[in-house]
PDB file of N, CA, C and O in Angstrom:
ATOM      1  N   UNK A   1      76.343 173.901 312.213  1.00  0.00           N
ATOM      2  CA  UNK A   1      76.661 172.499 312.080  1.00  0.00           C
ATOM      3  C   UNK A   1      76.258 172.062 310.676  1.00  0.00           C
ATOM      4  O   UNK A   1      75.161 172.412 310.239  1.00  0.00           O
ATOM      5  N   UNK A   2      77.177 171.234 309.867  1.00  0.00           N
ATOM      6  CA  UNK A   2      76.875 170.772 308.790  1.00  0.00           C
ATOM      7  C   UNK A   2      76.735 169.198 308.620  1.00  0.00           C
ATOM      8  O   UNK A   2      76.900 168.445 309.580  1.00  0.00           O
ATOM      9  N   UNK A   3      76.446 168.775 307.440  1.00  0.00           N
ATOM     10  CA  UNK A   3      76.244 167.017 307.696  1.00  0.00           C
ATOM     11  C   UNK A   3      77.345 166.486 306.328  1.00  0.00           C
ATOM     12  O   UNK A   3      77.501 166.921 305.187  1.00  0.00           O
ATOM     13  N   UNK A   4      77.752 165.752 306.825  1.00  0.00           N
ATOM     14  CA  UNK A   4      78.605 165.414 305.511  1.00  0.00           C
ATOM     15  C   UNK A   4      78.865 163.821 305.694  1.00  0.00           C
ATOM     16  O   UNK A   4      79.531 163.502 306.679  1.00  0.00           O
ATOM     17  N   UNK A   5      78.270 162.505 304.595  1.00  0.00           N
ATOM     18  CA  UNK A   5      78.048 161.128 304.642  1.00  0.00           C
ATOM     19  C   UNK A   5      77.657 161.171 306.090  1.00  0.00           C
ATOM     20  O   UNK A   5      76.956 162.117 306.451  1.00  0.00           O
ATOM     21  N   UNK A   6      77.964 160.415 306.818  1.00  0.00           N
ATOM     22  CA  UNK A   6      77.056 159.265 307.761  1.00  0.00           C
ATOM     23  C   UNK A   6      77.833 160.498 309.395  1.00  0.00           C
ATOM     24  O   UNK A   6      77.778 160.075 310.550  1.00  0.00           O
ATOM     25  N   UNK A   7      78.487 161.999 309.032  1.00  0.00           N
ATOM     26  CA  UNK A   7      78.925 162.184 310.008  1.00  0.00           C
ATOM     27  C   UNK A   7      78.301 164.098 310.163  1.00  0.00           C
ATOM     28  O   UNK A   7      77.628 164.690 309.319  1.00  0.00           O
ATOM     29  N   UNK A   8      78.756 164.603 311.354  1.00  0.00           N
ATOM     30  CA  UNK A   8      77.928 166.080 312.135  1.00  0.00           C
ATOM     31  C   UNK A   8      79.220 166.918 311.755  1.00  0.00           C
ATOM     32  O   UNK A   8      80.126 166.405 312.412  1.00  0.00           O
ATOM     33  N   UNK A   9      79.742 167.982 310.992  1.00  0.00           N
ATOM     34  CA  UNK A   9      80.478 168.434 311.332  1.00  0.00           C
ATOM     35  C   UNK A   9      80.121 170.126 312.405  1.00  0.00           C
ATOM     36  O   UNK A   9      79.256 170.949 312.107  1.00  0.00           O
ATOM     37  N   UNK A  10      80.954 170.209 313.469  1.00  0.00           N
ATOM     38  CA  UNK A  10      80.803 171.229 314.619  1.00  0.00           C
ATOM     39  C   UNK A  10      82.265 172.216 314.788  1.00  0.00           C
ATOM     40  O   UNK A  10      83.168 172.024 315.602  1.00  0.00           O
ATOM     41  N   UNK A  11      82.176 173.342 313.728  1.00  0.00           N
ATOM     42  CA  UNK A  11      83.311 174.270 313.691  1.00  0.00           C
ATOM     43  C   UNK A  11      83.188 175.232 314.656  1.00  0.00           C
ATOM     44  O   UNK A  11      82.196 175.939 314.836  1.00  0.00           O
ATOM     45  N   UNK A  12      84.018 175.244 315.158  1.00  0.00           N
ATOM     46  CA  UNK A  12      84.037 176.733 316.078  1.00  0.00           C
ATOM     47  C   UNK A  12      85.125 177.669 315.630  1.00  0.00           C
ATOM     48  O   UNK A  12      86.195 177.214 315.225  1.00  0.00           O
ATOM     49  N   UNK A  13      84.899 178.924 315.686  1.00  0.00           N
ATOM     50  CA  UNK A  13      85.410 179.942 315.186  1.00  0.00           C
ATOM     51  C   UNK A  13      85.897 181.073 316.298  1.00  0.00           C
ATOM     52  O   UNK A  13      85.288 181.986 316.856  1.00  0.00           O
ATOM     53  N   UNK A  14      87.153 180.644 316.364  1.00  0.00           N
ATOM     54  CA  UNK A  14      87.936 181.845 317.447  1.00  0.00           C
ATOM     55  C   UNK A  14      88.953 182.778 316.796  1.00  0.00           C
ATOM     56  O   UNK A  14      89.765 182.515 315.909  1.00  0.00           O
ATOM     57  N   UNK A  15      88.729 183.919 317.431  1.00  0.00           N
ATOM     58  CA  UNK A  15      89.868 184.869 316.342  1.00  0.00           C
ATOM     59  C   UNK A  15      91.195 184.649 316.955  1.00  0.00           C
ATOM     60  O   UNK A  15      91.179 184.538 318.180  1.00  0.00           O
ATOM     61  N   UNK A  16      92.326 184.563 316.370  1.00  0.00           N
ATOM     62  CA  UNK A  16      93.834 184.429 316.788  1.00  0.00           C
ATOM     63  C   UNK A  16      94.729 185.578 317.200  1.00  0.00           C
ATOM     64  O   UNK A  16      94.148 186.630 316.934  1.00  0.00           O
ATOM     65  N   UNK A  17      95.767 185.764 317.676  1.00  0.00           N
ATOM     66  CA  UNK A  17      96.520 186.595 318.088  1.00  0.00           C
ATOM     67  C   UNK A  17      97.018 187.891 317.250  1.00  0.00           C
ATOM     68  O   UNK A  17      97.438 188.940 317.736  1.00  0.00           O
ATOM     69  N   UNK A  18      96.880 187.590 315.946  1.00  0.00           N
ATOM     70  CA  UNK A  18      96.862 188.212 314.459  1.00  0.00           C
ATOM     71  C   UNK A  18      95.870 188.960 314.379  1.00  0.00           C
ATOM     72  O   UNK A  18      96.133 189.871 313.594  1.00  0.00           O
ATOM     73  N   UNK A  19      94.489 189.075 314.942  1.00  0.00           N
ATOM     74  CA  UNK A  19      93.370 189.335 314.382  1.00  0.00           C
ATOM     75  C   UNK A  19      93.068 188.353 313.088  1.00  0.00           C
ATOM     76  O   UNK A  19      93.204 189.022 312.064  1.00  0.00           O
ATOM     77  N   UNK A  20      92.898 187.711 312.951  1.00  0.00           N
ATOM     78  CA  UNK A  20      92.084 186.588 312.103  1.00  0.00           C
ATOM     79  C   UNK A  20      92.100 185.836 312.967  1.00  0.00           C
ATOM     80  O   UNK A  20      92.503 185.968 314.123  1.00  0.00           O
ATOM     81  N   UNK A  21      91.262 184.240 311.991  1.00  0.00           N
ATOM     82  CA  UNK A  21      90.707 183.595 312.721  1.00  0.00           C
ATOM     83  C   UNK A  21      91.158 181.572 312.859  1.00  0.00           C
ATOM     84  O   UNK A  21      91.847 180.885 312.105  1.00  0.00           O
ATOM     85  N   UNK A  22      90.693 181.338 313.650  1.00  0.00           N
ATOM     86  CA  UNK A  22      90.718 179.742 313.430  1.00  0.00           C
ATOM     87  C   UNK A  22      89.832 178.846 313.313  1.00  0.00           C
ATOM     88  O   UNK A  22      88.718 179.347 313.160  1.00  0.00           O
ATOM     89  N   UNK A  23      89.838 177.532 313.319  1.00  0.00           N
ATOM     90  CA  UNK A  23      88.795 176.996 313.383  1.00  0.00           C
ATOM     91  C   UNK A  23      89.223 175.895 314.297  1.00  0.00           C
ATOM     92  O   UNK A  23      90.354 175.409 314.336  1.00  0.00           O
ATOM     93  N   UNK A  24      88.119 175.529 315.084  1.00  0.00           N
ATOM     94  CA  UNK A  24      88.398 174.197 315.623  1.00  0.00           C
ATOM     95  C   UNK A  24      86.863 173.666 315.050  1.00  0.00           C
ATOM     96  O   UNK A  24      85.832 174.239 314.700  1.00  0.00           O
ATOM     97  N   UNK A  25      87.417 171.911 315.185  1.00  0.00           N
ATOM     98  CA  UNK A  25      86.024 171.201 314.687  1.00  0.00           C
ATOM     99  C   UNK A  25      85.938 169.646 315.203  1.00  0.00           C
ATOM    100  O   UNK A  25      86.694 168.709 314.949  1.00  0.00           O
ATOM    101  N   UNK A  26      84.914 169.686 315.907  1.00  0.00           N
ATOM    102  CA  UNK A  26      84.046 168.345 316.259  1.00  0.00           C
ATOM    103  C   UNK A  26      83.623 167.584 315.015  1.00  0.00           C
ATOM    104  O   UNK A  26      82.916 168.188 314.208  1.00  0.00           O
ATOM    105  N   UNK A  27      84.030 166.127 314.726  1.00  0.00           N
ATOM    106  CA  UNK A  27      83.196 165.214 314.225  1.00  0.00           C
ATOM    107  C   UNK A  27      82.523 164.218 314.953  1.00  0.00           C
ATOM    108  O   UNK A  27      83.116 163.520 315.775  1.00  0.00           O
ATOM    109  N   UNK A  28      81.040 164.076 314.651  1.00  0.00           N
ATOM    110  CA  UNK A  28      80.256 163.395 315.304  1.00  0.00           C
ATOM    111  C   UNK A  28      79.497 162.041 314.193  1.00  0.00           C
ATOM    112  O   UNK A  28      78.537 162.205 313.441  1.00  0.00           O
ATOM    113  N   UNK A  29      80.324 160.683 314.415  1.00  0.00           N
ATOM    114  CA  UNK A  29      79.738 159.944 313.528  1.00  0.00           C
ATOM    115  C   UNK A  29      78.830 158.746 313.829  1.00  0.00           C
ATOM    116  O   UNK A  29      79.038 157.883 314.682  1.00  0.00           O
ATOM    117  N   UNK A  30      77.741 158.837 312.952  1.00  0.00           N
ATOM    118  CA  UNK A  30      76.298 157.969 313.439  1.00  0.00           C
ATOM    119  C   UNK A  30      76.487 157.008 312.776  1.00  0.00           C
ATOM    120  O   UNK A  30      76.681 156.947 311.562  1.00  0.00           O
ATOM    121  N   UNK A  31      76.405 155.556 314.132  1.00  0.00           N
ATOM    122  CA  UNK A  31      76.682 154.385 314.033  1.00  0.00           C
ATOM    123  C   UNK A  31      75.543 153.311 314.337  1.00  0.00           C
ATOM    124  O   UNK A  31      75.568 153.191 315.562  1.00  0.00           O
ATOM    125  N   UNK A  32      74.469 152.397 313.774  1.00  0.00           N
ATOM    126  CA  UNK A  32      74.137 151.963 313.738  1.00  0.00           C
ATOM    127  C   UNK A  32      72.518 152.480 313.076  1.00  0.00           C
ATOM    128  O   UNK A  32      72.457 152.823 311.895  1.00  0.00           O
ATOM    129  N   UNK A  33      71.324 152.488 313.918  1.00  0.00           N
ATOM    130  CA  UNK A  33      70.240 152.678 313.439  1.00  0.00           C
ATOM    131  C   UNK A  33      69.582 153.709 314.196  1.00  0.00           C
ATOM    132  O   UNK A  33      68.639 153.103 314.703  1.00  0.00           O
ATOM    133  N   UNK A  34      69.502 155.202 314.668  1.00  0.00           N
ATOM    134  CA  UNK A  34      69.240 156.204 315.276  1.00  0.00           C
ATOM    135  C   UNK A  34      67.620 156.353 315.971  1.00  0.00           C
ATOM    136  O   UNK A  34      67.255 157.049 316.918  1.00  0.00           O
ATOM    137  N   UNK A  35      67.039 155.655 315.325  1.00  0.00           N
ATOM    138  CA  UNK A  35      65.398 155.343 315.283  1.00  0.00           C
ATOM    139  C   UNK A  35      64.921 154.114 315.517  1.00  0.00           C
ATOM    140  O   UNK A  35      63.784 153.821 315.146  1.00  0.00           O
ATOM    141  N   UNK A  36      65.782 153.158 316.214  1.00  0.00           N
ATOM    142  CA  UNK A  36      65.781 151.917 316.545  1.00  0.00           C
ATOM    143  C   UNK A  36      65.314 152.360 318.137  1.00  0.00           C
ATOM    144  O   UNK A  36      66.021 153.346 318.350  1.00  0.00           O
ATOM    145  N   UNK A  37      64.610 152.164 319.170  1.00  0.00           N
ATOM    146  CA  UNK A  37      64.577 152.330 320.446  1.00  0.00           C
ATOM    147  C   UNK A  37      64.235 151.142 321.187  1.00  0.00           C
ATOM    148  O   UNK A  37      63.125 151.037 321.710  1.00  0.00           O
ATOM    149  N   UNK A  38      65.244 150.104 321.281  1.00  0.00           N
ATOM    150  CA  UNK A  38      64.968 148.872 322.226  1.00  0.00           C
ATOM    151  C   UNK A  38      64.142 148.372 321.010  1.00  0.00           C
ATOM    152  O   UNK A  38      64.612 148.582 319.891  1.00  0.00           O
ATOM    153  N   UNK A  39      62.728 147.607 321.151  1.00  0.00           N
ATOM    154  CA  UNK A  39      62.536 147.092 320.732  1.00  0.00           C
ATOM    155  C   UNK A  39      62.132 145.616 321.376  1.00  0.00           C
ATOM    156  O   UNK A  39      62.579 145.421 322.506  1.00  0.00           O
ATOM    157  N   UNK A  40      61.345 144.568 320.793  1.00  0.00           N
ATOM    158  CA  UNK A  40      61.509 143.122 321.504  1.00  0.00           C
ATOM    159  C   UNK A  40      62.844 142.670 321.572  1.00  0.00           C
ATOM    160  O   UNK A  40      63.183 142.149 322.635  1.00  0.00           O
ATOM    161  N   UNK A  41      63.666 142.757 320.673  1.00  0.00           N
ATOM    162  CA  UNK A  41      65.154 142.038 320.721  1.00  0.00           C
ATOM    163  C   UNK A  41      65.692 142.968 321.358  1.00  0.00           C
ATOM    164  O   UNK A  41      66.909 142.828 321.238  1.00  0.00           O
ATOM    165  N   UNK A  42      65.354 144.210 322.229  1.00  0.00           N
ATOM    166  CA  UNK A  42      66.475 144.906 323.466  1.00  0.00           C
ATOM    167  C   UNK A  42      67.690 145.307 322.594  1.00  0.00           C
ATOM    168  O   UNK A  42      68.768 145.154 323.168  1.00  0.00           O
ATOM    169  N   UNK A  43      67.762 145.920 320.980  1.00  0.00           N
ATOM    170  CA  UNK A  43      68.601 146.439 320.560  1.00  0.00           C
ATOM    171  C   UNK A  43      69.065 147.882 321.152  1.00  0.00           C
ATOM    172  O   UNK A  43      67.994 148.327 321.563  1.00  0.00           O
ATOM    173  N   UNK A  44      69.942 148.751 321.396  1.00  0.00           N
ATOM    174  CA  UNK A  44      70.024 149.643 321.422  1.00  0.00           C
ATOM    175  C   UNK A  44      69.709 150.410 319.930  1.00  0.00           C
ATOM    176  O   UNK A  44      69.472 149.852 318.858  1.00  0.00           O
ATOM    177  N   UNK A  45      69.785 151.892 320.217  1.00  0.00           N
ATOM    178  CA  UNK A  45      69.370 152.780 319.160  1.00  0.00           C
ATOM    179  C   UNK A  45      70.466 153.165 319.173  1.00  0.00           C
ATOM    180  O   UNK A  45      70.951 152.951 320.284  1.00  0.00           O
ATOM    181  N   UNK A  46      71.420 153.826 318.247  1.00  0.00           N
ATOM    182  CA  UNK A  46      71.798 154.207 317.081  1.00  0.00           C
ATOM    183  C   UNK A  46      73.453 154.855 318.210  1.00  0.00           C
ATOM    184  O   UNK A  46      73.111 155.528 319.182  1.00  0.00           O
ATOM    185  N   UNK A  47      74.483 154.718 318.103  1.00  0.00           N
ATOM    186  CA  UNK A  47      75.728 154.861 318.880  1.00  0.00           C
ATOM    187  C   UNK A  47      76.372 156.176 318.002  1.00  0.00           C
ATOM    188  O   UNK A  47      76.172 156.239 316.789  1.00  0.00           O
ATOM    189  N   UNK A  48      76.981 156.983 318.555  1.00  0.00           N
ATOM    190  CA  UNK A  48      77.790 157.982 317.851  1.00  0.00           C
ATOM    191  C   UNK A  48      79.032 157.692 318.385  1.00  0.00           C
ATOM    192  O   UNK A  48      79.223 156.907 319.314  1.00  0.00           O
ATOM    193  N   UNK A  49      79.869 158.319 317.803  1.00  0.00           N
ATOM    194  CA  UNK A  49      81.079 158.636 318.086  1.00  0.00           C
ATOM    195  C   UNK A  49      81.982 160.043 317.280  1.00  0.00           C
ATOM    196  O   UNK A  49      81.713 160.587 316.209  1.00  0.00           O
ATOM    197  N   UNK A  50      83.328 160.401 318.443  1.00  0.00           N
ATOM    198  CA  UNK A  50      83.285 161.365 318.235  1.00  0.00           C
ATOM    199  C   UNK A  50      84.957 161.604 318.006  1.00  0.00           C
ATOM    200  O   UNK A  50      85.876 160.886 318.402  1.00  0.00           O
ATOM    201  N   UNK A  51      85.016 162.815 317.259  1.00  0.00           N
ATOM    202  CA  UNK A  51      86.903 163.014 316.698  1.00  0.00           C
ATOM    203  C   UNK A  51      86.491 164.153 317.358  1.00  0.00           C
ATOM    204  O   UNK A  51      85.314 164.513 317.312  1.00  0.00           O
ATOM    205  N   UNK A  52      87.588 164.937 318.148  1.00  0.00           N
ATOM    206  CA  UNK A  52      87.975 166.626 318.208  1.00  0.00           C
ATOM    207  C   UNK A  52      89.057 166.519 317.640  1.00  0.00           C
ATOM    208  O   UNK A  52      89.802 165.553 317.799  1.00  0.00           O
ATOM    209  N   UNK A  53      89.356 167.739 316.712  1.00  0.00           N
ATOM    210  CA  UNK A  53      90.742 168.374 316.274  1.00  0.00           C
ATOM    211  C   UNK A  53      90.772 169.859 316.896  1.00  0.00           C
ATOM    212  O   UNK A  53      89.758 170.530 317.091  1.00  0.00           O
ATOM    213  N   UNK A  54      92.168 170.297 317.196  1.00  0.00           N
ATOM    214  CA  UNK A  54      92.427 171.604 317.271  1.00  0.00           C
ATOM    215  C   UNK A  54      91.953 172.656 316.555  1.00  0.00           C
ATOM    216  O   UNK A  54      91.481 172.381 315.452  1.00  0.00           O
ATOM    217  N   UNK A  55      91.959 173.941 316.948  1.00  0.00           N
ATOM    218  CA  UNK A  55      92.229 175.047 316.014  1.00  0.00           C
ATOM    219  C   UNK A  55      92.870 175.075 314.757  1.00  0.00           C
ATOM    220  O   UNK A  55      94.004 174.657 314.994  1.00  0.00           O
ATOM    221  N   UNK A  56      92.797 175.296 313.721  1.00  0.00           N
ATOM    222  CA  UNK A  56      93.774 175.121 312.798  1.00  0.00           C
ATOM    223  C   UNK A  56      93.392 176.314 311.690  1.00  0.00           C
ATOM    224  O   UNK A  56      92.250 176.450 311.252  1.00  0.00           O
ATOM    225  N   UNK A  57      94.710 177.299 311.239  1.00  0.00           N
ATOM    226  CA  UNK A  57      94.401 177.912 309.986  1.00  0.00           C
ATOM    227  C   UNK A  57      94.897 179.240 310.463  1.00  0.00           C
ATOM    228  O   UNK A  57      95.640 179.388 311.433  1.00  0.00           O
ATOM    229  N   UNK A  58      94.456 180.136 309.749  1.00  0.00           N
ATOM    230  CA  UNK A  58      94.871 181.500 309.648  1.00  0.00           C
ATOM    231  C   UNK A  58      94.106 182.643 308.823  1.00  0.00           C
ATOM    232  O   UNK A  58      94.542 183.385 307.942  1.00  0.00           O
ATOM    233  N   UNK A  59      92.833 182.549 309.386  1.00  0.00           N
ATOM    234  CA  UNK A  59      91.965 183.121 307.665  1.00  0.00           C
ATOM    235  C   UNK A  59      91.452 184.394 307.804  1.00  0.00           C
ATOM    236  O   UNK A  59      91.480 184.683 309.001  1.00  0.00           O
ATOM    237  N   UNK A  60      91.154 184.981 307.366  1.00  0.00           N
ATOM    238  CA  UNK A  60      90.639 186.709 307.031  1.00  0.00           C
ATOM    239  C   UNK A  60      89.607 186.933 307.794  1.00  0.00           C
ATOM    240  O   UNK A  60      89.670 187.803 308.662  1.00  0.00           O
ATOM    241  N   UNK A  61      88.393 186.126 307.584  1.00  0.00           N
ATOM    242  CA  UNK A  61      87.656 186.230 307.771  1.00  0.00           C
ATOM    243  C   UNK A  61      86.659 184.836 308.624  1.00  0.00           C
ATOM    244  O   UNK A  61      87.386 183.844 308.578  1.00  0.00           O
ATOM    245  N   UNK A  62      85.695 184.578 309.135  1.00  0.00           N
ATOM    246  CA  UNK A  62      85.282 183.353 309.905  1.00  0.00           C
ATOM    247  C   UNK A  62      84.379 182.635 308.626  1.00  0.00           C
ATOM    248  O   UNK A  62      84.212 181.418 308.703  1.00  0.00           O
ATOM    249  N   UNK A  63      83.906 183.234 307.673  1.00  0.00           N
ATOM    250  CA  UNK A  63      83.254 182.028 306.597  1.00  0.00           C
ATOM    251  C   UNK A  63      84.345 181.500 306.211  1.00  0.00           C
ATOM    252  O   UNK A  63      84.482 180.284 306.346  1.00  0.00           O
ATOM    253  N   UNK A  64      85.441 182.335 305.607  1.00  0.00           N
ATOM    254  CA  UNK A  64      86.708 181.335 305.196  1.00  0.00           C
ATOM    255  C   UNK A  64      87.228 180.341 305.900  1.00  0.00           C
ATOM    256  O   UNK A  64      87.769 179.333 305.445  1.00  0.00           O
ATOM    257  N   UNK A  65      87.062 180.632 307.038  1.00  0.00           N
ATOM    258  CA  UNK A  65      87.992 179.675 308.530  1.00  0.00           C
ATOM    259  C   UNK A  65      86.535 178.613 308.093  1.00  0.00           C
ATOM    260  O   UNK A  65      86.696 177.529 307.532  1.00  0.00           O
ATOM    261  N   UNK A  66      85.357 179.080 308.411  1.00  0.00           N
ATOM    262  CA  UNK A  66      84.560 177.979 308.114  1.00  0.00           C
ATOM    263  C   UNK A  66      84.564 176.978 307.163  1.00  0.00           C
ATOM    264  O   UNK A  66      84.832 175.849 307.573  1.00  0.00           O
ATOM    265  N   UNK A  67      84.294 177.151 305.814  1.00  0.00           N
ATOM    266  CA  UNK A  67      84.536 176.532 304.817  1.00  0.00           C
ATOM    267  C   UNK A  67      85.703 176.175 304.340  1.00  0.00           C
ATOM    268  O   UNK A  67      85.603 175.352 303.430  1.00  0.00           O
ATOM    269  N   UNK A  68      87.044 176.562 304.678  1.00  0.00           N
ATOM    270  CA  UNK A  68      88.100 175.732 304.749  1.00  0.00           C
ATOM    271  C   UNK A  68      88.172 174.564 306.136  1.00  0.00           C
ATOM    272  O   UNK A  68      88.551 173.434 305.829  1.00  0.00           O
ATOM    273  N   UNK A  69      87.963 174.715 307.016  1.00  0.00           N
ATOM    274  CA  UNK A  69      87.673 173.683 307.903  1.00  0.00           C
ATOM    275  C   UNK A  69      86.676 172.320 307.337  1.00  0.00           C
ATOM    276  O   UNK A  69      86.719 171.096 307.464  1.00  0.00           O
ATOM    277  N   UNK A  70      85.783 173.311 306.656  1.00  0.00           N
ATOM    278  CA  UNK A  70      84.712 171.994 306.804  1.00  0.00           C
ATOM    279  C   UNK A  70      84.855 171.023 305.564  1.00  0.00           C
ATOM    280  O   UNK A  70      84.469 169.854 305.527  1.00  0.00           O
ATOM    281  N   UNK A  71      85.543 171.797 304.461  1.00  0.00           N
ATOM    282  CA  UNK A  71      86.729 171.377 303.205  1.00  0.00           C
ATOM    283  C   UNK A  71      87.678 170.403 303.877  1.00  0.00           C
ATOM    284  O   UNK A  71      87.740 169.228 303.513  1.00  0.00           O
ATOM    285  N   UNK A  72      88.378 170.872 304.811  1.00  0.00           N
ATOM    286  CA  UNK A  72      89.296 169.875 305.028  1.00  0.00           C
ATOM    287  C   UNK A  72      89.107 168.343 305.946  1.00  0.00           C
ATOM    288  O   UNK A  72      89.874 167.384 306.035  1.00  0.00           O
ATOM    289  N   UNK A  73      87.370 168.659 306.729  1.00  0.00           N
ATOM    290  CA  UNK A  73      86.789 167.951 307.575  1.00  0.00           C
ATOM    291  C   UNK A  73      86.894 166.670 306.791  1.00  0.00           C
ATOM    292  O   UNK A  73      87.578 165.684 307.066  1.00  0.00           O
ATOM    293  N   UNK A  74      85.772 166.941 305.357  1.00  0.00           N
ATOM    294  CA  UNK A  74      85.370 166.287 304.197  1.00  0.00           C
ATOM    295  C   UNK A  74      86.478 165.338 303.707  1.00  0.00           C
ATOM    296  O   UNK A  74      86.178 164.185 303.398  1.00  0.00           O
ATOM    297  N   UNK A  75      87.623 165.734 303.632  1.00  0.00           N
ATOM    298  CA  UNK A  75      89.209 165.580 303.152  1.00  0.00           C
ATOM    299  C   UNK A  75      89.437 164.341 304.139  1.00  0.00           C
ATOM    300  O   UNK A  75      89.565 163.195 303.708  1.00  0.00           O
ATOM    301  N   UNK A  76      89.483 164.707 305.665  1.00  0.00           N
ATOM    302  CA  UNK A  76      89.512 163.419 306.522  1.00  0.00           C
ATOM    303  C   UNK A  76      88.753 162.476 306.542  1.00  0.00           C
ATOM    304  O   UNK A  76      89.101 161.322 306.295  1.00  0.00           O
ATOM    305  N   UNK A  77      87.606 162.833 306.839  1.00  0.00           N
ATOM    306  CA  UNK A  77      86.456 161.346 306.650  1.00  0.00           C
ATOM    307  C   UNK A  77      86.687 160.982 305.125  1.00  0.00           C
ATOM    308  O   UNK A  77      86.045 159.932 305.138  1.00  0.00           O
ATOM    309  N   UNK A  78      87.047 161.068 304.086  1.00  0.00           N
ATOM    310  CA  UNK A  78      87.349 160.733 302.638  1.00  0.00           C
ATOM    311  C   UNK A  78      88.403 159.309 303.073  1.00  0.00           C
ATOM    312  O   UNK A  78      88.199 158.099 302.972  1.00  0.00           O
ATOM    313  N   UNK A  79      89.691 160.176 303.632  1.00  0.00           N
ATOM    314  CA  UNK A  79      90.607 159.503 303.807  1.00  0.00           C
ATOM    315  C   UNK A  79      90.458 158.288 304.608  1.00  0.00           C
ATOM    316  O   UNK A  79      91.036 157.247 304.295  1.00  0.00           O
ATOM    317  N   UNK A  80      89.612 158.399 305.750  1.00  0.00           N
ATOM    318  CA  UNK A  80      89.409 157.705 306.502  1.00  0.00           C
ATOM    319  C   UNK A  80      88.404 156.456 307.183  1.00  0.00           C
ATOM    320  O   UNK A  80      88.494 155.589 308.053  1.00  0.00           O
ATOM    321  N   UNK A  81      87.482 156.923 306.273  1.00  0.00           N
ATOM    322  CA  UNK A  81      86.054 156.105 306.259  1.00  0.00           C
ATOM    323  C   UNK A  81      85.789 155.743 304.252  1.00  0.00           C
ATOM    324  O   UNK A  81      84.839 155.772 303.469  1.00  0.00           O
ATOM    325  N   UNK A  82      86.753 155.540 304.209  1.00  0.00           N
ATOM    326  CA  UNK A  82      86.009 155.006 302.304  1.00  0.00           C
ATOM    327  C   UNK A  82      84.957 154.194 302.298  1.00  0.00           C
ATOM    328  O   UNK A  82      84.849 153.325 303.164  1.00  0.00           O
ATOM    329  N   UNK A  83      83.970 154.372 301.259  1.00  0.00           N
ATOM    330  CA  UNK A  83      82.889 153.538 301.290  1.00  0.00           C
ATOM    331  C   UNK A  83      82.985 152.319 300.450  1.00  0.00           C
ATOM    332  O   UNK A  83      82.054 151.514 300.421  1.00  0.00           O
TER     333      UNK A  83
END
């Protein structure tokens, strides 16, 4: 599992019908204050939320499937969460 801005990335690595491999990947993104627990004002602590994508790719080897996944993870939350 890697961390990339405010989100978890979770690749999994299955080999394909080819013999190489794919990737599928969980994003897990942390929403509010994680270390907050109730409190007098009865806040909740810290909310995640979560993206699955498919398998995706075709790679030689599982670091490649890895690091192109987690390259392209980076690529979505870019697109999608600008700061």
């Amino acid at each position: 599992m890697s961390q990339y801005r405010n989100f978890e990335i979770e690749t999994t690595i299955v080999p394909d019908a080819a013999g190489q491999y794919e990737a599928a990947f969980v994003l897990r993104r942390k929403q509010g204050n994680p270390e907050q627990q109730g409190g007098e004002s009865g806040q909740q602590a810290g909310q995640e939320t979560r993206y699955e994508f498919p398998p995706v790719g075709s790679y030689m080897t599982p670091d490649d499937a890895r690091e192109q996944t987690e390259a392209w993870a980076h690529k979505w939350i870019d697109a999608n969460f600008s700061e």
